[in-house]
DRENRO-57664 format. One record per residue (C-alpha): residue number from 1; residue in one letter; x, y, z. Coordinates in nm, 3 decimals. Layout:
N
(NUM; A; (X; Y; Z)) ...
END
This chain:
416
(1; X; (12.515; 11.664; 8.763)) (2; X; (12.383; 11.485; 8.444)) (3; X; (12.231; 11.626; 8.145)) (4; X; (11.891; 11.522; 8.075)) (5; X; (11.738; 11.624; 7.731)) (6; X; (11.394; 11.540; 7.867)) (7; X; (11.381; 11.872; 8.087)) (8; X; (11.249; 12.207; 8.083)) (9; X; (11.547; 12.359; 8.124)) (10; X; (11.921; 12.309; 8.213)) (11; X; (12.114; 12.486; 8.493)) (12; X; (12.376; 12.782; 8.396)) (13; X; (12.670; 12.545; 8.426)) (14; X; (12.503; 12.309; 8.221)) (15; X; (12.379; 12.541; 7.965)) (16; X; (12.735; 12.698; 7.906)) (17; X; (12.910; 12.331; 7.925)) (18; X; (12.691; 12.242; 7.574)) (19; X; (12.672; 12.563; 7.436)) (20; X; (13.075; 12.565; 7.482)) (21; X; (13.080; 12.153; 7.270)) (22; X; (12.781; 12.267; 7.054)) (23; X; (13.012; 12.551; 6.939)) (24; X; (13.281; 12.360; 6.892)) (25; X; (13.138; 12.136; 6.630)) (26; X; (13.094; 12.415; 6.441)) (27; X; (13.419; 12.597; 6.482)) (28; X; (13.614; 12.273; 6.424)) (29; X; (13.458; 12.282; 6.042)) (30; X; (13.516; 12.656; 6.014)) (31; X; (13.894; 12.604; 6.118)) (32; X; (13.944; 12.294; 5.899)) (33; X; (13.826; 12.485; 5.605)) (34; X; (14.005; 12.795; 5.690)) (35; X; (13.712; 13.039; 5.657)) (36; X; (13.926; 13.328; 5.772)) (37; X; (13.728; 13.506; 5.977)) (38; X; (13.618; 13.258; 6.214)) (39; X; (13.739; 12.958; 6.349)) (40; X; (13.715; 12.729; 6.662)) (41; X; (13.742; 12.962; 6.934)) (42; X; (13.545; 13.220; 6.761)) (43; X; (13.220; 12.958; 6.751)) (44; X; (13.313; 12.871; 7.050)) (45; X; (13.267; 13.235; 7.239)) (46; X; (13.005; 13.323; 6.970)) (47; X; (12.758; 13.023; 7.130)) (48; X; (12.851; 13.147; 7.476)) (49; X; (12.787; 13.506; 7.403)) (50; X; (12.456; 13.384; 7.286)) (51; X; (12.371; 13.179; 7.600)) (52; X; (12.495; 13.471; 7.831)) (53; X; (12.285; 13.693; 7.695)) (54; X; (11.998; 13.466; 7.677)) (55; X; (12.012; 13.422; 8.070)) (56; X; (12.073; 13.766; 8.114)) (57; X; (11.748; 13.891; 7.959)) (58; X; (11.589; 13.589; 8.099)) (59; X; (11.646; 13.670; 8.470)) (60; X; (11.648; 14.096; 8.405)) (61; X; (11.316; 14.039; 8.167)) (62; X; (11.485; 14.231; 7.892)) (63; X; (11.478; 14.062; 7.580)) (64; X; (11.623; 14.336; 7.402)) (65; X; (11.923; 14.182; 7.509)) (66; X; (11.889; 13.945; 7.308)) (67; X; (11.799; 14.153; 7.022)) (68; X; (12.102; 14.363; 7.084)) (69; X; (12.352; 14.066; 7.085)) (70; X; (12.222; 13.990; 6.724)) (71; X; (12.259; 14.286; 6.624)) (72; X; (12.653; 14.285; 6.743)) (73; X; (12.691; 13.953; 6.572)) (74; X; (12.528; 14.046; 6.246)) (75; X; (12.773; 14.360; 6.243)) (76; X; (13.064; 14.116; 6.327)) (77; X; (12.996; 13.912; 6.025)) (78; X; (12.951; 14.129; 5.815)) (79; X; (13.227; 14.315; 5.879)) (80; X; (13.460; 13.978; 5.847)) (81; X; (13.300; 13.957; 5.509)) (82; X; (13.378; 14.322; 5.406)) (83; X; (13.758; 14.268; 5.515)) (84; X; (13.800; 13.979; 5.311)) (85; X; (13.628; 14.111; 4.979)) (86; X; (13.837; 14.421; 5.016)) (87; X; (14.146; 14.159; 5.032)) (88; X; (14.041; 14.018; 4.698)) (89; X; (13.996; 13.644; 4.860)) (90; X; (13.712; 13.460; 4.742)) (91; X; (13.458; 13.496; 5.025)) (92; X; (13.076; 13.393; 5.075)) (93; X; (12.807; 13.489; 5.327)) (94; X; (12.820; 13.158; 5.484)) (95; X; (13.048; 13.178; 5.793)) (96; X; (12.893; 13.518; 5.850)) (97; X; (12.524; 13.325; 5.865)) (98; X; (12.668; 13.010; 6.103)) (99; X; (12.754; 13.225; 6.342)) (100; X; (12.414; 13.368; 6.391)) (101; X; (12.307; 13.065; 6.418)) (102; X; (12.573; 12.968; 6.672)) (103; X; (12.428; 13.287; 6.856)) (104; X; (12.058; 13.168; 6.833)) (105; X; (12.146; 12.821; 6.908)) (106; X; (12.269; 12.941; 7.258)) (107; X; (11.993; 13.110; 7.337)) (108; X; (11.807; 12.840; 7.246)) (109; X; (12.007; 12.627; 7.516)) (110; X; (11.882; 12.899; 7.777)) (111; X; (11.518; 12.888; 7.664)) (112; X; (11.517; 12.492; 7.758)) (113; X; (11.546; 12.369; 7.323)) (114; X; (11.809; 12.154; 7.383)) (115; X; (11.701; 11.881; 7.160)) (116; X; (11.619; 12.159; 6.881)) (117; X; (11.981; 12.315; 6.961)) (118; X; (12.171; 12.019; 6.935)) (119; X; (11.992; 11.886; 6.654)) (120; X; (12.048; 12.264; 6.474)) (121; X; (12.412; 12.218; 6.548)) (122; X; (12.489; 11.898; 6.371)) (123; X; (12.215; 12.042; 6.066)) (124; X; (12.490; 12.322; 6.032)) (125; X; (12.800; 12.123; 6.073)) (126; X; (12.687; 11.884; 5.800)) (127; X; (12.596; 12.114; 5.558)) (128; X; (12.920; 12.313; 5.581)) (129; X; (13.144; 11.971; 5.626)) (130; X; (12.955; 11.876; 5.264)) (131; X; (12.966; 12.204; 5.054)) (132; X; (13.179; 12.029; 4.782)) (133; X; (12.901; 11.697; 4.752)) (134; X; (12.674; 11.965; 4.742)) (135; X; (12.828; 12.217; 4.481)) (136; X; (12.883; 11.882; 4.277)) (137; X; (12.529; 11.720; 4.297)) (138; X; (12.355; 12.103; 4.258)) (139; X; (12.571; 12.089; 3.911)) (140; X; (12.450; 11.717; 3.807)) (141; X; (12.128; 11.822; 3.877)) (142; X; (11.917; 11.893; 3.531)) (143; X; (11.628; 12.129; 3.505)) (144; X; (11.428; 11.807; 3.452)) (145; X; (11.527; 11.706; 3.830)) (146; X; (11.428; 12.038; 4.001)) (147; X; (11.117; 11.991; 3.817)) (148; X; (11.015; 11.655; 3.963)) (149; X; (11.116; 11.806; 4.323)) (150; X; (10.876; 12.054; 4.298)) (151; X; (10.639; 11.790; 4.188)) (152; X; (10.662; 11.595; 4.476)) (153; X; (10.634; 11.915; 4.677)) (154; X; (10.303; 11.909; 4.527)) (155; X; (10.211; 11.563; 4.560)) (156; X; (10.301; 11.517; 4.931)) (157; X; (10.195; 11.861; 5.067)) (158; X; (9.984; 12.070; 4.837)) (159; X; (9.750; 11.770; 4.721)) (160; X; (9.773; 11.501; 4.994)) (161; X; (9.587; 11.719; 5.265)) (162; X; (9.294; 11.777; 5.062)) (163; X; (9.160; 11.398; 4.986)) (164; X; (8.884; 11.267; 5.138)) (165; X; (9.000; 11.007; 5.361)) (166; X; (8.671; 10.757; 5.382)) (167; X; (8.635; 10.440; 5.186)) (168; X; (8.453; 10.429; 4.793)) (169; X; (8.429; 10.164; 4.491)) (170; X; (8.349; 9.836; 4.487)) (171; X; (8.397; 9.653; 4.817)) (172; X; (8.484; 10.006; 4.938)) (173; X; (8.810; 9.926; 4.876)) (174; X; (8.946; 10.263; 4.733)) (175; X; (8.998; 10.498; 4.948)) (176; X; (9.167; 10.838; 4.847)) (177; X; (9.377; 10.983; 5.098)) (178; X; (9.512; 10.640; 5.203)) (179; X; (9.613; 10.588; 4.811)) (180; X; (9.749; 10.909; 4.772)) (181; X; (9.983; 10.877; 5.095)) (182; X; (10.138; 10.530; 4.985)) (183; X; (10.213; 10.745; 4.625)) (184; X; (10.415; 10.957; 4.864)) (185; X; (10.602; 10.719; 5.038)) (186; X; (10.734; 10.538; 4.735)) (187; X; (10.856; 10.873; 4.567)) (188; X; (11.015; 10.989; 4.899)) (189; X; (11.157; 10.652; 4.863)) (190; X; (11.260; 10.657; 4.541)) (191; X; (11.366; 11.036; 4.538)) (192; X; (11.623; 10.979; 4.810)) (193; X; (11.764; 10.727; 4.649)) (194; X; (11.763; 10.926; 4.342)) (195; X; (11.955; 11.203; 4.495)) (196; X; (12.198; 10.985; 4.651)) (197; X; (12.290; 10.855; 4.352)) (198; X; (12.318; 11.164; 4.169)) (199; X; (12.517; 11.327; 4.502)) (200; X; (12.807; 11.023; 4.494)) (201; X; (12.781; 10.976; 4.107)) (202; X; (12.915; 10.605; 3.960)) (203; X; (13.275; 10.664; 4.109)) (204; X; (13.224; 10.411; 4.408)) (205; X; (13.181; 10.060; 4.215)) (206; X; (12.943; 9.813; 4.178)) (207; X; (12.819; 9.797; 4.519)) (208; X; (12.734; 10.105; 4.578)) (209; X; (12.553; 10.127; 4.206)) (210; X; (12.382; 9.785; 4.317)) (211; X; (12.250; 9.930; 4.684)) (212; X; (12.128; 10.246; 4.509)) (213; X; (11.952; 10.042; 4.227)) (214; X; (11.737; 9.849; 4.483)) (215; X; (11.630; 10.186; 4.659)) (216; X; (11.527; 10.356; 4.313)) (217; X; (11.455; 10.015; 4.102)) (218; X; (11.564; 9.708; 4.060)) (219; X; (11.394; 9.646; 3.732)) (220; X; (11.525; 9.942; 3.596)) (221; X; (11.862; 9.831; 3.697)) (222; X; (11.835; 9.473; 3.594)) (223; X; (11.690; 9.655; 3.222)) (224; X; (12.022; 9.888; 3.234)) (225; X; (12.278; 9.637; 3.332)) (226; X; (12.151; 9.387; 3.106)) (227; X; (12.171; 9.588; 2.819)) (228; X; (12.547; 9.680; 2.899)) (229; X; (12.638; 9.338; 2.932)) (230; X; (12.575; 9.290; 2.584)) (231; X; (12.705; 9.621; 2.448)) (232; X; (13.018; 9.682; 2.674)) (233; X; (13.312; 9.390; 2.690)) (234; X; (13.407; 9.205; 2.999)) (235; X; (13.136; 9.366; 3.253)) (236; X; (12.899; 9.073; 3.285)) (237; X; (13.017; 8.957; 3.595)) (238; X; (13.029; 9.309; 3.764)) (239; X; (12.645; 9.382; 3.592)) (240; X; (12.546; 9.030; 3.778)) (241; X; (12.675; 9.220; 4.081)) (242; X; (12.510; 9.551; 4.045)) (243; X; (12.163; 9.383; 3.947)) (244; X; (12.170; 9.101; 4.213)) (245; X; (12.215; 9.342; 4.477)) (246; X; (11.953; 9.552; 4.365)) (247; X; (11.740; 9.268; 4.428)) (248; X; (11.854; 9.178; 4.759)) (249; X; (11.843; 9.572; 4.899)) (250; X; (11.488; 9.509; 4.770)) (251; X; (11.405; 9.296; 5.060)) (252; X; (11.524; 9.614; 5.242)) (253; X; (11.310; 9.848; 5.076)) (254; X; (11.037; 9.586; 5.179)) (255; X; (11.078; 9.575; 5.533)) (256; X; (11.036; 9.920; 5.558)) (257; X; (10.717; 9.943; 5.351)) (258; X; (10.611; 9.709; 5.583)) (259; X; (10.729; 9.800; 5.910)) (260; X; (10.570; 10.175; 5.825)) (261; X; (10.241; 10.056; 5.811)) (262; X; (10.159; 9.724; 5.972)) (263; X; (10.498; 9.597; 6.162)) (264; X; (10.337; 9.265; 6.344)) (265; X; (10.309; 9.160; 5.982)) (266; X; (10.729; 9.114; 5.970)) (267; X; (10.654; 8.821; 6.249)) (268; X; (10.543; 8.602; 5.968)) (269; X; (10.846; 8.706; 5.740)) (270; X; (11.126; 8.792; 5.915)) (271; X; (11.270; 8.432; 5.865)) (272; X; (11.220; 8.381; 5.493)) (273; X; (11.329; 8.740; 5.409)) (274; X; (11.610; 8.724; 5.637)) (275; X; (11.709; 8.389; 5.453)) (276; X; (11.681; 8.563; 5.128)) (277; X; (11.892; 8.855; 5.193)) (278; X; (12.181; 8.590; 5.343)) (279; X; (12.143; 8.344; 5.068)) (280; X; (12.193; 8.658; 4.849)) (281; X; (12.450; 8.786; 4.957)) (282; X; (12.712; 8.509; 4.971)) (283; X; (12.723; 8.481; 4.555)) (284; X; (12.734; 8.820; 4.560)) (285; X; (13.022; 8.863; 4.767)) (286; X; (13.175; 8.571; 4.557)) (287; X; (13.151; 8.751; 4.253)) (288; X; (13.218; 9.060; 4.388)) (289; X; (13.537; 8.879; 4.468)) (290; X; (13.642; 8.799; 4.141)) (291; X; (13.546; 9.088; 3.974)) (292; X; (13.812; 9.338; 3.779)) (293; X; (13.612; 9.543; 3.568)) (294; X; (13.407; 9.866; 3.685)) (295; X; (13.538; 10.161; 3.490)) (296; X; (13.254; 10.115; 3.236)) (297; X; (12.963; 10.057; 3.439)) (298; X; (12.723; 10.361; 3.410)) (299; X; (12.358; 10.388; 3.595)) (300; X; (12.092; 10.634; 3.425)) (301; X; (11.756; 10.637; 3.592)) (302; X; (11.468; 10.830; 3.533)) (303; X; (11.365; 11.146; 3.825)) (304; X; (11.079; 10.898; 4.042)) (305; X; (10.925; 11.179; 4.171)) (306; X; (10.791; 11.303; 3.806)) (307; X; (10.415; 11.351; 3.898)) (308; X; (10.355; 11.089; 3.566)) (309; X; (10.562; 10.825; 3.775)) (310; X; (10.336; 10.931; 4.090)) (311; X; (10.012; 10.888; 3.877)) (312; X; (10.142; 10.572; 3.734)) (313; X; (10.208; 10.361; 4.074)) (314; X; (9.884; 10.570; 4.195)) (315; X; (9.665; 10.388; 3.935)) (316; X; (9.828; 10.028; 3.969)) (317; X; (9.823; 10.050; 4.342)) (318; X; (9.430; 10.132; 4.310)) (319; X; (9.406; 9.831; 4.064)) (320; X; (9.595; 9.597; 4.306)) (321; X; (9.369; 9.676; 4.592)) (322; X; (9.062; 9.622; 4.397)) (323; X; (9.229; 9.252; 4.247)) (324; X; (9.297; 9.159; 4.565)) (325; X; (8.940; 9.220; 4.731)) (326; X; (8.816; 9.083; 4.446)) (327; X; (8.986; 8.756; 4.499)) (328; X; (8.875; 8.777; 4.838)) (329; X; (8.571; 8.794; 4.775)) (330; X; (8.494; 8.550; 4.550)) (331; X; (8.813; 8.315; 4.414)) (332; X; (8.932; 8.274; 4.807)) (333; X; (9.287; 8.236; 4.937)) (334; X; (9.470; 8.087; 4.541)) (335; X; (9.297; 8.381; 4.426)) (336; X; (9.471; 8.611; 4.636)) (337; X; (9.760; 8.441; 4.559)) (338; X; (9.724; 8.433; 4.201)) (339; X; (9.709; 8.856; 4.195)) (340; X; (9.979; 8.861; 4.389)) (341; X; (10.198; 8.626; 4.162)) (342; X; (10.083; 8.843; 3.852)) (343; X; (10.144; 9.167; 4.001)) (344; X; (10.486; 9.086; 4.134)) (345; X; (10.570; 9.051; 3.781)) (346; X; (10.566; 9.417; 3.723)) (347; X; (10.609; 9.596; 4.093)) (348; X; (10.636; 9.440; 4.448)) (349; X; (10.562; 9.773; 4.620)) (350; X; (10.209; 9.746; 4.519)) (351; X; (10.105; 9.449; 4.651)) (352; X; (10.313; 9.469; 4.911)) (353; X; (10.162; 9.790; 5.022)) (354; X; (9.814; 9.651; 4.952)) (355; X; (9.856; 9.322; 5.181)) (356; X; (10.027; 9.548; 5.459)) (357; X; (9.731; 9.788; 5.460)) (358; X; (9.463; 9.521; 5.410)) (359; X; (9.603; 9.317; 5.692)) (360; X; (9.655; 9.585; 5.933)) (361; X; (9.247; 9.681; 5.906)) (362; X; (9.180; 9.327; 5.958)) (363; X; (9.029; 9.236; 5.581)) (364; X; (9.338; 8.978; 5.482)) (365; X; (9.490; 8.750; 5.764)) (366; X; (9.857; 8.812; 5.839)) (367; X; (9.943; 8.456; 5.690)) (368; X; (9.773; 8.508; 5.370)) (369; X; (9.955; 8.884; 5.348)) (370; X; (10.277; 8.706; 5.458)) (371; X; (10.257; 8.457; 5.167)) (372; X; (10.094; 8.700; 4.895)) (373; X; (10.414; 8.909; 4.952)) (374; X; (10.674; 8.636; 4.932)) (375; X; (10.517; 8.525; 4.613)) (376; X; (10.539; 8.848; 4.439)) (377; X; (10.864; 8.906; 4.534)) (378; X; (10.943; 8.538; 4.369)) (379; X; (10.771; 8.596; 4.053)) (380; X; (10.931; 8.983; 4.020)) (381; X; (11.283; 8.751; 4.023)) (382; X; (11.129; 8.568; 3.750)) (383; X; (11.077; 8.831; 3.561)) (384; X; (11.417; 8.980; 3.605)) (385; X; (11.570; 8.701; 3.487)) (386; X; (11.378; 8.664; 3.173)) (387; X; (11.501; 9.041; 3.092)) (388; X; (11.863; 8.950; 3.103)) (389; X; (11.812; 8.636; 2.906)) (390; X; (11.632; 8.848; 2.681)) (391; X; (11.858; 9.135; 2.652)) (392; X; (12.192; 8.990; 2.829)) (393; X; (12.496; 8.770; 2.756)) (394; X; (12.466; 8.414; 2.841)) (395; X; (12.740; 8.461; 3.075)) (396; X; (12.542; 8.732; 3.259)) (397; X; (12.233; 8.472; 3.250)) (398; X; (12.455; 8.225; 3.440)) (399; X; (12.632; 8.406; 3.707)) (400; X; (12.234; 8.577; 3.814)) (401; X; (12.058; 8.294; 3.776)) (402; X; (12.274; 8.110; 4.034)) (403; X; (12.239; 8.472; 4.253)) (404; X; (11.861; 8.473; 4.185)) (405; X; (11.876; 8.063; 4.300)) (406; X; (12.015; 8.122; 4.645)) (407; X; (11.814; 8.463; 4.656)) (408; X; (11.448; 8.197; 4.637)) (409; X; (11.576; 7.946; 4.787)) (410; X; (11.494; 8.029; 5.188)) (411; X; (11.162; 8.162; 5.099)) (412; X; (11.039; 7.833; 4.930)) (413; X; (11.190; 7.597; 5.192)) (414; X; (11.070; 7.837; 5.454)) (415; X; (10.729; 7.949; 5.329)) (416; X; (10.476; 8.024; 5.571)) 
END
């Protein structure tokens, strides 16, 4: 008899076979880490318990039952907890408050949640496997950070819901809601990659530094690496790397954008994008190679989700989409072209979130979106490059201008 998540309801058999593996994720992190009080087979009973009692109330119609059996659990816990403080060993509240949730998660099983019981089984596992990444990141975070969390709180549920969402401006281009939710996906973007750079620190290499950089910036990361080149020996071919990469995740970071909003539009791009990120990566991996010096590579990057950040892309994303129905309107296709080539010089999100949505409501054909994008995306690489000549070693300028090379290379021999 299978197990299908799709249905109401499992049978008994069924119900106690997951709620016995569902309780053994968790107990197999509560033994590793030797949490005293309960381990593996503790979980494992714990998740039962909470399944028995859940049919038991269901088929007697007492759901004090189930009140009752978290009441015994609570009292278990805490008593585990008491025992150890009284034996002078460090002890938290934590085990105490998975096993509750082992106990609700079975009678979640019983009440026909399995997706919502599995998926609050591997929540719980995951946070307990990664208490020390999470001790560690909670102490590089700054006040600053918190700050900017709470910011984005704001941004993407306080003021978000209470836009208008209908069309104003000139060529009723602007429309509130719709700007305001593209400002939220590029500092949930952002953010995550923020965090994750901030949870694994600059211990794992260039690579990692390099995938991170393209998630959170690539400008800021070519304007960083750059400027280490010149002020740190020997790093310029591991700063090449890091900033190179960046660039090439940025195709990435692109798809998605796209994808989220108007995903017919990747038929026209698929091929030169996909020939970027290749022709990228092979001097990459070539460098990467040859490369022996990490230890002084160091990343700093400004919190995304500050609400001036938010503001900032807010207001050039507005701009963008009033440039481009501009052009439209009145220079044609080149001038389309011509704000995208200009913009790309100082963010590719913009435009690119400008063609997606413009194409998707029909106002700028896939092909012109397609190629408005690409060329953005070529002129931001121009403008990386002149930072590290500008700020750089000419070593540095080299070793990414041959990257960049094989980076723009597909999308001009396979423009649209």
């Amino acid at each position: 008899m299978m197990i299908t998540l799709e249905s109401s309801s499992l049978q008994p058999l069924e119900t106690y076979t997951l709620a016995l593996l569902l309780g053994a994720l968790m107990g197999l992190e509560r033994e590793r880490s030797e949490s005293g009080f309960a381990g593996l087979r503790t979980f494992i009973l714990v998740t039962l318990f909470g399944s028995l009692c859940g049919n038991i109330s269901a088929e007697s119609g007492g759901e004090w039952i189930m009140v009752v059996g978290l009441a015994t659990i609570a009292a278990q816990g805490m008593m585990g907890h008491i025992v150890r403080l009284k034996q002078h060993t460090s002890s938290g509240m934590t085990t105490a408050i998975a096993m509750l949730i082992a106990y609700l998660v079975g009678i979640l099983l019983t009440l026909g949640h399995t997706v919502t019981s599995i998926s609050l089984s591997l929540a719980t596992t995951l946070i307990l496997y990664f208490k020390p990444q999470m001790h560690a990141f909670s102490r590089r975070l700054q006040q600053r950070d918190l700050y900017a969390i709470f910011q984005f709180i704001l941004v993407a549920f306080i003021i978000l819901p209470v836009l208008p969402n209908q069309n104003f401006g000139p060529y009723a281009a602007l429309n509130p809601y719709n700007i305001w939710l593209m400002v939220v996906l590029i500092s949930a973007i952002n953010l995550v990659g923020y965090i994750t750079l901030k949870l694994v620190g600059q211990r794992w290499g260039s690579p990692v530094l390099g995938i991170l950089g393209g998630i959170v910036s690539s400008t800021a990361t070519t304007l960083t690496f750059s400027r280490q080149s010149s002020s740190i020996r020997n790093i310029s071919r591991t700063a090449t790397i890091v900033v190179a990469l960046a660039s090439t995740v940025v195709l990435v970071r692109i798809t998605a954008f796209i994808y989220l909003i108007n995903p017919e539009l990747m038929q026209h791009l698929w091929l030169p994008m996909g020939g970027m990120f290749i022709g990228g990566l092979v001097p990459i991996v070539f460098y990467w190679r040859h490369s022996t010096c990490e230890d002084a590579l160091h990343m700093e990057s400004r919190n995304p989700a500050e609400l001036s950040q938010a503001l900032l892309f807010g207001l050039l994303y507005a701009g963008v989409l009033l440039a481009v129905s501009f052009a439209k309107q009145h220079l044609g296709t080149q001038g389309v072209y011509l704000v995208a080539f200009i913009s790309g010089f100082t963010d590719v999100d913009a435009i690119t979130l400008t063609n997606a949505r413009l194409s998707v409501m029909g106002d700028l054909e896939q092909v012109q979106a397609a190629n408005s994008i690409l060329i953005a995306m070529l002129a931001n690489l121009m403008f990386k490059l002149g930072m590290v000549a500008a700020l750089g070693t000419r070593q540095m300028l080299r070793a990414t201008a041959l990257c960049f090379t094989c980076l723009a290379v597909p999308a001009v021999l396979i423009f649209v």
